[in-house]
ROBA-49947 format. One record per residue (C-alpha): residue in one letter; x negated, y negated, z. Coordinates in steps of 0.5 Angstrom, whole numbers, always signed. Example, Ala and Ser with C-alpha at 12.3 -4.5 7.8 and 13.67 -1.06 7.14 Angstrom:
BEGIN
+---+-------+-------+-------+
| r |     u |     v |     w |
+---+-------+-------+-------+
| A |   -25 |    +9 |   +16 |
| S |   -27 |    +2 |   +14 |
+---+-------+-------+-------+
END
This chain:
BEGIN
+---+-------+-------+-------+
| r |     u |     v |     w |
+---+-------+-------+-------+
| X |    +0 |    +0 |    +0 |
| X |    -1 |    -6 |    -1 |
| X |    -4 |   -12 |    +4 |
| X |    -5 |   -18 |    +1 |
| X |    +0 |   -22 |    +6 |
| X |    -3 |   -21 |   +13 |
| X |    +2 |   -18 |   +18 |
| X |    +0 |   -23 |   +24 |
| X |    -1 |   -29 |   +19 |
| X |    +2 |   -35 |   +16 |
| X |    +5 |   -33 |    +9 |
| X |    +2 |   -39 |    +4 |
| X |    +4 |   -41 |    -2 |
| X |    -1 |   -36 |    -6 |
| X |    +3 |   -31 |    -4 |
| X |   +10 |   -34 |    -4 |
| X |    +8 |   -36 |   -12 |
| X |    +4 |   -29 |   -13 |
| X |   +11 |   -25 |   -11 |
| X |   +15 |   -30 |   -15 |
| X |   +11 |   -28 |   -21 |
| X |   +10 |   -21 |   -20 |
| X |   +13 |   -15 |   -24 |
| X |   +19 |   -11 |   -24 |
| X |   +20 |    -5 |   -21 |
| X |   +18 |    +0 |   -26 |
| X |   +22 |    +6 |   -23 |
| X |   +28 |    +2 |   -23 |
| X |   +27 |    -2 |   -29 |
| X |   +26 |    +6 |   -33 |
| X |   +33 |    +9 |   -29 |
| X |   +36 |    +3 |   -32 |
| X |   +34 |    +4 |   -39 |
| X |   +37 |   +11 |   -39 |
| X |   +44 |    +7 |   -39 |
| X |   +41 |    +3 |   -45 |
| X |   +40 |    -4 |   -40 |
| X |   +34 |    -9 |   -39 |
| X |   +32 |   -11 |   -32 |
| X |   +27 |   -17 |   -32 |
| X |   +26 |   -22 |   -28 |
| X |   +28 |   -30 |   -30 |
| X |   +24 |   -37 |   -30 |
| X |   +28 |   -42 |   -27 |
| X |   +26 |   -47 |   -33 |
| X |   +28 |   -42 |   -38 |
| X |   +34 |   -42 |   -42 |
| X |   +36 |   -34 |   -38 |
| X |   +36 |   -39 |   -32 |
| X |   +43 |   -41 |   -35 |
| X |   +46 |   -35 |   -36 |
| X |   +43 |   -32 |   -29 |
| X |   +47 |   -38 |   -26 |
| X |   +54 |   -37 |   -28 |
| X |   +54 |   -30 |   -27 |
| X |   +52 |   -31 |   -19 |
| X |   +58 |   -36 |   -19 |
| X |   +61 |   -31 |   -23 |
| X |   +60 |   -25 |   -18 |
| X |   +62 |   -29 |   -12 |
| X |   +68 |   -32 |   -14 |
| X |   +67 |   -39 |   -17 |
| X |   +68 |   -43 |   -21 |
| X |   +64 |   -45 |   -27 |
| X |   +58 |   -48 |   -26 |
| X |   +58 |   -56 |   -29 |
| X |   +52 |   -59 |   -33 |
| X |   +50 |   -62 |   -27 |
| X |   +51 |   -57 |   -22 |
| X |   +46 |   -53 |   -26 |
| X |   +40 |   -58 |   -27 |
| X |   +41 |   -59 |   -19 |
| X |   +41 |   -52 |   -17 |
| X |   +35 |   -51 |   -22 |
| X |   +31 |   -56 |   -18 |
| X |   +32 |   -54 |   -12 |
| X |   +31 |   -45 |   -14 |
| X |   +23 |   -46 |   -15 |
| X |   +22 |   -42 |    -9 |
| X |   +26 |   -36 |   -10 |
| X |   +25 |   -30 |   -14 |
| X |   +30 |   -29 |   -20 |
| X |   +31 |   -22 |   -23 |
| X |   +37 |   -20 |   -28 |
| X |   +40 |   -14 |   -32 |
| X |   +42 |   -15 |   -38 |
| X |   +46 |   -11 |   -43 |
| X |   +45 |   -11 |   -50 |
| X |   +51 |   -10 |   -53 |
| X |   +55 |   -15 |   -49 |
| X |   +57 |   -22 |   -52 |
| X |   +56 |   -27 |   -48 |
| X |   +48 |   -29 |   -47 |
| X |   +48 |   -28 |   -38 |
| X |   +46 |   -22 |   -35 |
| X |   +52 |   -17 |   -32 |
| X |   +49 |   -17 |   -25 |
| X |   +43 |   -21 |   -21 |
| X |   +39 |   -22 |   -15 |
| X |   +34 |   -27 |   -12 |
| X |   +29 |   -26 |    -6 |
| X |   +23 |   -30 |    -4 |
| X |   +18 |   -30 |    +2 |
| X |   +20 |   -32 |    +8 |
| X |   +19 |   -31 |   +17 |
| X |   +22 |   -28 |   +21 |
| X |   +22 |   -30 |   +30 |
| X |   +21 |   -23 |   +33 |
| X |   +21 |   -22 |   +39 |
| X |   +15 |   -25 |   +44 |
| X |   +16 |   -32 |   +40 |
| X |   +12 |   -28 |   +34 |
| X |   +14 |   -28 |   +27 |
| X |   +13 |   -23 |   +21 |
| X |   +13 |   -24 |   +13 |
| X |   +20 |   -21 |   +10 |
| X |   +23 |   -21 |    +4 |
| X |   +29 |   -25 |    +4 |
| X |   +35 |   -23 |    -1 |
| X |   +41 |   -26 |    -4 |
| X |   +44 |   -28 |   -10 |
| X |   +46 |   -19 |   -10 |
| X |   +53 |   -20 |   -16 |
| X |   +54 |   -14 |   -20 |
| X |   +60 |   -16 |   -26 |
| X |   +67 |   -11 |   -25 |
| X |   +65 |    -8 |   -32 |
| X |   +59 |    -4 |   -31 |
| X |   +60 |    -1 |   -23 |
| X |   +59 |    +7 |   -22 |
| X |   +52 |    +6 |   -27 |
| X |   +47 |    +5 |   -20 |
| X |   +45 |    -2 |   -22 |
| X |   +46 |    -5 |   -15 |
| X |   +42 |    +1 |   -13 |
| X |   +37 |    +0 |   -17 |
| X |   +36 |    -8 |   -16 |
| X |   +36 |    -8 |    -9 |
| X |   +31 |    -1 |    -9 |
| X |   +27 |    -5 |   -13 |
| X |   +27 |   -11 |    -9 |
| X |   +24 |    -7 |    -4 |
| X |   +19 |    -4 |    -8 |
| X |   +17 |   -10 |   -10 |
| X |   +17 |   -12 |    -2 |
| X |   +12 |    -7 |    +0 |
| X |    +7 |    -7 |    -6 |
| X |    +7 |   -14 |    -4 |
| X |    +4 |   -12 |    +3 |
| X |   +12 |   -15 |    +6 |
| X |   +13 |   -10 |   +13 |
| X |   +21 |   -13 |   +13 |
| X |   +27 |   -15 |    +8 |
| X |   +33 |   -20 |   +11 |
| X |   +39 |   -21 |    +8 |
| X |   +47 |   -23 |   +10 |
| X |   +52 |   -19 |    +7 |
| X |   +59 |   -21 |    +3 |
| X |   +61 |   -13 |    +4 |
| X |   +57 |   -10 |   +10 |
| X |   +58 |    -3 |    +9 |
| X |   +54 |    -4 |    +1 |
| X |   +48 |    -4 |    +5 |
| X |   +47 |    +1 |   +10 |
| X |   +45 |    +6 |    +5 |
| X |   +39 |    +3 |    +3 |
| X |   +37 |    +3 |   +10 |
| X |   +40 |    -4 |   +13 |
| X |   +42 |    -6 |   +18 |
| X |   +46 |   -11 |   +23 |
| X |   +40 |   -14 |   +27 |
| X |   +43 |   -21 |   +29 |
| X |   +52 |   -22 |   +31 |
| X |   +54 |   -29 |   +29 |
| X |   +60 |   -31 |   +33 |
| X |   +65 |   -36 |   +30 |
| X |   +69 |   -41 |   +35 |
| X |   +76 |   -45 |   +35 |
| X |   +76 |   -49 |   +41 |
| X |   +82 |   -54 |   +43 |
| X |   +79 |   -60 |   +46 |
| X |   +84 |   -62 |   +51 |
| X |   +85 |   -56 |   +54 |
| X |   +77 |   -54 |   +54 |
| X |   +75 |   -60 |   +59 |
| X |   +67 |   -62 |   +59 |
| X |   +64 |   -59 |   +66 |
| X |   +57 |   -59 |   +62 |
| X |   +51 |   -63 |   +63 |
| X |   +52 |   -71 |   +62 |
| X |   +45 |   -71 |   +59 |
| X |   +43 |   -79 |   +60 |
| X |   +40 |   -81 |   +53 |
| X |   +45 |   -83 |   +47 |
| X |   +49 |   -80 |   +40 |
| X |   +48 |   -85 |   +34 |
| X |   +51 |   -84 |   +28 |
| X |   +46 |   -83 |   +22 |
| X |   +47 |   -82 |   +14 |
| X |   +47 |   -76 |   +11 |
| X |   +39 |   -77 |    +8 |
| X |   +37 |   -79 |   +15 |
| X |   +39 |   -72 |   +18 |
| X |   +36 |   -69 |   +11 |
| X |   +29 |   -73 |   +14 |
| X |   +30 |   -70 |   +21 |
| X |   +33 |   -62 |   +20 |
| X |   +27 |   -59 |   +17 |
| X |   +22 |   -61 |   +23 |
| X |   +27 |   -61 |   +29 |
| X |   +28 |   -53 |   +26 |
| X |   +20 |   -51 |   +26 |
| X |   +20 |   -54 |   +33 |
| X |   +26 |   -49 |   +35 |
| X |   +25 |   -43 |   +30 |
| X |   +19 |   -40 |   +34 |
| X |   +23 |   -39 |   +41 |
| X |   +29 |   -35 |   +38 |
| X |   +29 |   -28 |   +35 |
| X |   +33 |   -27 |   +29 |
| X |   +30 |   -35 |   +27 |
| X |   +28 |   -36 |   +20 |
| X |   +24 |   -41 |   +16 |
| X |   +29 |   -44 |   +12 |
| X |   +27 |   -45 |    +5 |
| X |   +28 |   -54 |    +4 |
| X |   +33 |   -54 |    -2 |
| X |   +38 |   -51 |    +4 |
| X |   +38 |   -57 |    +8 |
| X |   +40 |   -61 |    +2 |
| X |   +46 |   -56 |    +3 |
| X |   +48 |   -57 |   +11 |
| X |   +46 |   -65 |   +10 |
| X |   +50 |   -66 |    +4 |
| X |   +45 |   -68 |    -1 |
| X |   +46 |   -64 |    -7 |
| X |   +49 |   -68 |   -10 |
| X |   +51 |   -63 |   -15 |
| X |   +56 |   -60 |    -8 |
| X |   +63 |   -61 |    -7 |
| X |   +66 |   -65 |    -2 |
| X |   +60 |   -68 |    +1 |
| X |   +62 |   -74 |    +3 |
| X |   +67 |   -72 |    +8 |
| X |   +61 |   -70 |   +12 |
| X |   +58 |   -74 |   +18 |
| X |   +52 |   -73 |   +22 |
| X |   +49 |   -75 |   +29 |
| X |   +43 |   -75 |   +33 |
| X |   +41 |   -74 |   +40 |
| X |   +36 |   -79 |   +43 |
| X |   +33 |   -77 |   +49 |
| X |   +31 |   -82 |   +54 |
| X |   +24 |   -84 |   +52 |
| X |   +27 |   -85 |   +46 |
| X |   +25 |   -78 |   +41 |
| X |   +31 |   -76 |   +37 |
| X |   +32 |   -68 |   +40 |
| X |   +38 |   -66 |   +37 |
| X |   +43 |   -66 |   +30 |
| X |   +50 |   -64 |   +29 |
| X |   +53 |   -65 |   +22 |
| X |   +61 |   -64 |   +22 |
| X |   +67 |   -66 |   +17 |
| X |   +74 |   -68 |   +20 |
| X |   +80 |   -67 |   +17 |
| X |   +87 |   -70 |   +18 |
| X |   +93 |   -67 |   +20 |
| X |   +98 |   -71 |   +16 |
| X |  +104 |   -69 |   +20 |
| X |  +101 |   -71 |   +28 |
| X |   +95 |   -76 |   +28 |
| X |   +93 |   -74 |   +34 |
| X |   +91 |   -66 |   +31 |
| X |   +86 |   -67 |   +27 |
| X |   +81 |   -61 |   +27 |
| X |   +73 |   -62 |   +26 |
| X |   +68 |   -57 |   +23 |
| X |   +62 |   -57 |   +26 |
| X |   +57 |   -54 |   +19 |
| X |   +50 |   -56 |   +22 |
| X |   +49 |   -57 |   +30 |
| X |   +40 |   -56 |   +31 |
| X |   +38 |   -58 |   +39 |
| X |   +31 |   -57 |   +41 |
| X |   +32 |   -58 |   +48 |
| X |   +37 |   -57 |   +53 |
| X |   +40 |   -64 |   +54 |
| X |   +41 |   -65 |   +46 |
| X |   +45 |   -58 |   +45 |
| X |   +50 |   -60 |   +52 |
| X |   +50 |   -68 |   +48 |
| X |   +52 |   -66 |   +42 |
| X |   +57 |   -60 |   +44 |
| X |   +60 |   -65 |   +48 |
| X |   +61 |   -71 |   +43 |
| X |   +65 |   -66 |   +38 |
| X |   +70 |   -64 |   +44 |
| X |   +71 |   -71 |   +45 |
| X |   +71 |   -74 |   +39 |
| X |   +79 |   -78 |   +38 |
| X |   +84 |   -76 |   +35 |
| X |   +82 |   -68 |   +35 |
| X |   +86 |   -62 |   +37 |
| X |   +82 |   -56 |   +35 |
| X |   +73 |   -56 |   +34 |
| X |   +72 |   -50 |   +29 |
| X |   +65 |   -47 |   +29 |
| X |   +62 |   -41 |   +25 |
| X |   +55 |   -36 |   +25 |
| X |   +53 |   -39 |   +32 |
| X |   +50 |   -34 |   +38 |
| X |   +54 |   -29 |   +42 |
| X |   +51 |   -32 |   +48 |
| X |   +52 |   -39 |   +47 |
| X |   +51 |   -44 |   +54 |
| X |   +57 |   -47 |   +50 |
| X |   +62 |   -42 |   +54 |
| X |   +59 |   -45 |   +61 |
| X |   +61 |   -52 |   +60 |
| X |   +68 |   -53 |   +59 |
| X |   +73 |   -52 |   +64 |
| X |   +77 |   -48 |   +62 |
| X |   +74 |   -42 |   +58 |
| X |   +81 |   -39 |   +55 |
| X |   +81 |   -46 |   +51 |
| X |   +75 |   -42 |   +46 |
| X |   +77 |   -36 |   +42 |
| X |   +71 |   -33 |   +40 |
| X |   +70 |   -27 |   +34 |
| X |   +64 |   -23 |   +33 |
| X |   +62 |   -20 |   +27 |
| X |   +56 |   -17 |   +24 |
| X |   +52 |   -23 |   +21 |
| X |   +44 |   -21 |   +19 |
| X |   +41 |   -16 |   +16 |
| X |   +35 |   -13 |   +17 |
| X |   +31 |    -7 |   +13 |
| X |   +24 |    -4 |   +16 |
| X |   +19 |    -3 |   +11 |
| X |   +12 |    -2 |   +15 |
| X |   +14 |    +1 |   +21 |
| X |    +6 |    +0 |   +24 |
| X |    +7 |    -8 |   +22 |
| X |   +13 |    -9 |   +24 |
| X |   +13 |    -4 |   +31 |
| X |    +6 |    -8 |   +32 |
| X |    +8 |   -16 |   +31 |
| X |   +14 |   -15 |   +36 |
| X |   +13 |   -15 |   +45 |
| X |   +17 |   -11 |   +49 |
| X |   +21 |   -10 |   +55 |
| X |   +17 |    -6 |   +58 |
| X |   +11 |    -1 |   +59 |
| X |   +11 |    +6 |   +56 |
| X |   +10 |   +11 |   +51 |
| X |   +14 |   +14 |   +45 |
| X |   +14 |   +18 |   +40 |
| X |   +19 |   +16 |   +33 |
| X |   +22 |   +20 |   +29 |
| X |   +24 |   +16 |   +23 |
| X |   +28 |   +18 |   +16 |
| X |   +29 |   +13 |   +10 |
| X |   +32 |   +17 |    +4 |
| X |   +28 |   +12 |    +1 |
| X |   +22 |   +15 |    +3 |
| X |   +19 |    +8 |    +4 |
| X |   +18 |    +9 |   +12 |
| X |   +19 |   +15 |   +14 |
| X |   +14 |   +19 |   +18 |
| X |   +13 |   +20 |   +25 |
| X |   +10 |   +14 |   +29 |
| X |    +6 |   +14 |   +36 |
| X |    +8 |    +7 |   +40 |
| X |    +5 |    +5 |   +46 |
| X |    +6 |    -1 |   +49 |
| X |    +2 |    -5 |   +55 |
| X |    +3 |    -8 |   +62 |
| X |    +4 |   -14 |   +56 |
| X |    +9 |   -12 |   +52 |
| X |    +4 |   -11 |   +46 |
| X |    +3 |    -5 |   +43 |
| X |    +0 |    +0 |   +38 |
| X |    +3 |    +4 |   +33 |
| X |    +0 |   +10 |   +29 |
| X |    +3 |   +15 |   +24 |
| X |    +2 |   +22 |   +27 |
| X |    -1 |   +28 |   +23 |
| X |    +3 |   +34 |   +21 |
| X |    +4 |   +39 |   +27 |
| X |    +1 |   +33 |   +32 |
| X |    +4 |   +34 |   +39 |
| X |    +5 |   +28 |   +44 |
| X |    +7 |   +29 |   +52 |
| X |   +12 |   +24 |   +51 |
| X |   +19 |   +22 |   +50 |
| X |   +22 |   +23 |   +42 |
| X |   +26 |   +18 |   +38 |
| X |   +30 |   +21 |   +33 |
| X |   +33 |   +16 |   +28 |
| X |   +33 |   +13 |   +21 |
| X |   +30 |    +7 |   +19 |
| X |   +37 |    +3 |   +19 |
| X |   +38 |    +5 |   +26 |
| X |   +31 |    +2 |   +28 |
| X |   +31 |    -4 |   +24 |
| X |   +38 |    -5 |   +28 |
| X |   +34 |    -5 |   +35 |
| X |   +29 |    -9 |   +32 |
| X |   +31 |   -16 |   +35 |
| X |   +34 |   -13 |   +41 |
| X |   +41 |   -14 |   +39 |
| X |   +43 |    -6 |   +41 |
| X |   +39 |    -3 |   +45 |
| X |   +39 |    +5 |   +44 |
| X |   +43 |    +7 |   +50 |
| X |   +48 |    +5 |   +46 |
| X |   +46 |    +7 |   +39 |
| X |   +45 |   +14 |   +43 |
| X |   +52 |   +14 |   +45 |
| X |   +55 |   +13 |   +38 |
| X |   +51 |   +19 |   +36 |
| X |   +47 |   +15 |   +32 |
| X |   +39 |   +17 |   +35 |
| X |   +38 |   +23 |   +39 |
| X |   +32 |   +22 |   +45 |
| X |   +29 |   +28 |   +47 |
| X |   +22 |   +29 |   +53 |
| X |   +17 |   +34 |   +49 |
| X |   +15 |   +36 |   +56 |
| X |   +22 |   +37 |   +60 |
| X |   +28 |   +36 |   +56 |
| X |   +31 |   +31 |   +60 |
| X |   +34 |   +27 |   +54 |
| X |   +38 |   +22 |   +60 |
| X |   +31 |   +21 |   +62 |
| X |   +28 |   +21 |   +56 |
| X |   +33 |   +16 |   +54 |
| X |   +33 |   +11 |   +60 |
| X |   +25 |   +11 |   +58 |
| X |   +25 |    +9 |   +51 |
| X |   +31 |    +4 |   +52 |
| X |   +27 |    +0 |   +57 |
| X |   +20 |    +1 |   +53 |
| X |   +24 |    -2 |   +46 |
| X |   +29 |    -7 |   +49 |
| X |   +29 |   -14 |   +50 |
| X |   +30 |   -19 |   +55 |
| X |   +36 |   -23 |   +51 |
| X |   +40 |   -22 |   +46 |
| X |   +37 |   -25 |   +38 |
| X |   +39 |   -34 |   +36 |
| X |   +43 |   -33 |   +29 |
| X |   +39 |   -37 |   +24 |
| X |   +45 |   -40 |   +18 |
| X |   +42 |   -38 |   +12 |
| X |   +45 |   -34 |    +5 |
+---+-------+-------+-------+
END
């Protein structure tokens, strides 16, 4: 395997632009060629990256994009990785199924971060399903992320039960929240700095720093590409409905702006005193900014319901109101991790405890399977190696796939409850105490709080 990206560095551009230009997968390209179908990548300045762009829009359901949403959506691609499958014999000029990837770094526990391979853009046209193209996209993708020297792939899901099969899993729950603003009732703290209003650029100017301060304290956290501020800022000027959103920041008492949030108001015709905010963007380095902002939108004049999407499971947000039945809160599956080197990965990450363990891993597609050895220290640091074949080890075993570890990865499930939905087996190779086994292994791979959700697609 490749190990062109260090798994304890920074990925710079070099690699970013290398995993940009790089070929696709020739396994998959060969499988599609059977069905009389061409997979190549797209440059962003071609005239393909027309066609290509359509069909997103096309497969999610939008509408057509306009000449100038093209140019700015083209401006602001560059980094991504654009890959099409095109038929020869179809009338229109635009591939019949698309995906896009770039590099990216993801938090993990103990304030570390690991390269990933970011995924998005996965359309496929109703007239050529049941022929394995999605299959051998997102194979193809994993493929290319490995060579590359990627321990880890990331995406967030249109349909979740697609992604399972290639060894993705629900790393990260996002929680969606209706709050009434005069049942709720504020009893957080009254921070003593102040909330100005700010325009739409000057957010746009403030998120990607406030963001890089805060993204290396959170699981799940992850550098955000800079076209995707334009999108929570509302300056793209190819978006829609971007004048309806307003923003604020929070300056603490020395003056440093702390926090920013991004909401849009809409009126409720039939009683002005009902409208409802939606909250798009809320970024809060400290303590005091976060309780401020939250606070600013719940008394905001003339609002009946705040509605906020893909936060945290374990928002401080539910302890400072009143009366907590004022917030109705959702949880569902949000990010998607997808191990690809269980060494790199398995090594960046810090653990809840000190212990030795033996994992087991199946991947059907072959890409991390094998049996690992995991010791970790009184620091929660380890060291992992793959075993021999007929290597035996004093320790409790870990029987899972690849989907179910990469599950446990930011500490979102522990095994104890993967164990108990029959998904992991937890032997002792020594006694065959599988409920002691099992309490070892949990402790060893836990995590001490649940992973921060990181607004990305």
């Amino acid at each position: 395997m490749s190990t062109s990206v260090s798994t304890y560095g920074r990925i710079g551009e070099t690699e970013r632009a290398a995993f940009r230009a790089g070929p696709v997968d020739e396994e998959s390209a060969g499988r599609l060629a059977t069905n009389g179908l061409d997979y190549r990548r797209i440059a962003v300045d071609s005239d393909e990256y027309v066609g290509w762009l359509q069909s997103v829009a096309r497969g999610f359901q939008d509408g057509e994009r306009t000449a100038e949403q093209i140019a700015a959506t083209r401006e602001r691609s560059g980094y991504r990785r654009l890959t099409g499958v095109f038929d020869p014999e179809s009338p229109m000029d635009a591939p019949v199924a698309t995906i896009a990837s770039w590099l990216g770094e993801l938090t993990v526990p103990g304030e570390a971060m690991i390269p990933s391979c970011a995924i998005s853009a996965v359309t496929v046209a109703p007239t050529h399903r049941r022929k394995g193209v999605a299959r051998a996209m997102l194979e193809g993708e994993l493929r290319a992320a490995q060579a590359a020297g990627i321990p880890m792939a990331m995406l967030t899901v249109s349909e979740s039960p697609l992604y399972g099969r290639y060894g993705f899993a629900p790393a990260a729950a996002g929680a969606s929240w209706t709050i009434e603003t005069k049942r709720a009732g504020w009893i957080g703290p009254q921070p003593a700095g102040r909330i100005d209003f700010i325009g739409r650029e000057r957010v746009r100017e403030l998120m990607p720093a406030l963001h890089e301060r805060v993204r290396h304290r959170h699981p799940g956290e992850i550098d955000v590409p800079g076209s995707h501020w334009d999108g929570f800022a509302g300056t793209n000027p190819a978006a829609e409905k971007t004048a309806e959103k307003r923003a604020v920041q929070y300056s603490d008492a020395a003056g440093e702006v702390r926090g920013v949030a991004v909401y849009a108001v809409r009126e409720n015709h039939d009683d002005f005193t009902k409208a409802t905010v939606s909250v798009h963007y809320l970024l809060a380095e400290t303590d005091d900014a976060y309780a401020a902002l939250w606070r600013f939108l719940l008394e905001l004049d003339l609002v009946a319901e705040v509605h906020a999407g893909e936060l945290s499971v374990d928002e401080p947000l539910l302890w400072m109101i009143a009366d907590q039945r004022a917030a109705k809160v959702s949880v569902r599956d949000h990010q998607y991790l997808r191990i690809i080197d269980v060494v790199a990965a398995l090594e960046t990450r810090r653990y809840g405890g000190s212990g030795t363990l033996v994992l087991d891993v199946s991947d059907s597609l072959g890409i991390a399977s094998g049996r690992y050895l995991l010791e970790v220290d009184g620091r929660g640091a380890a060291r992992v190696r793959i075993l021999g074949d007929g290597e035996s080890i004093d320790a409790p075993t870990v029987a899972l796939g690849v989907a179910e570890l990469s599950a446990t990865y930011l500490g979102g499930v522990s095994l104890a409850t993967l164990a108990a939905a029959g998904r992991v087996t937890v032997t002792d190779a020594s006694a065959g105490a599988s409920a002691d086994a099992l309490a070892k292994a949990t402790r060893v791979l836990g995590w001490h709080t649940a992973p921060r959700l990181s607004i990305w697609y």
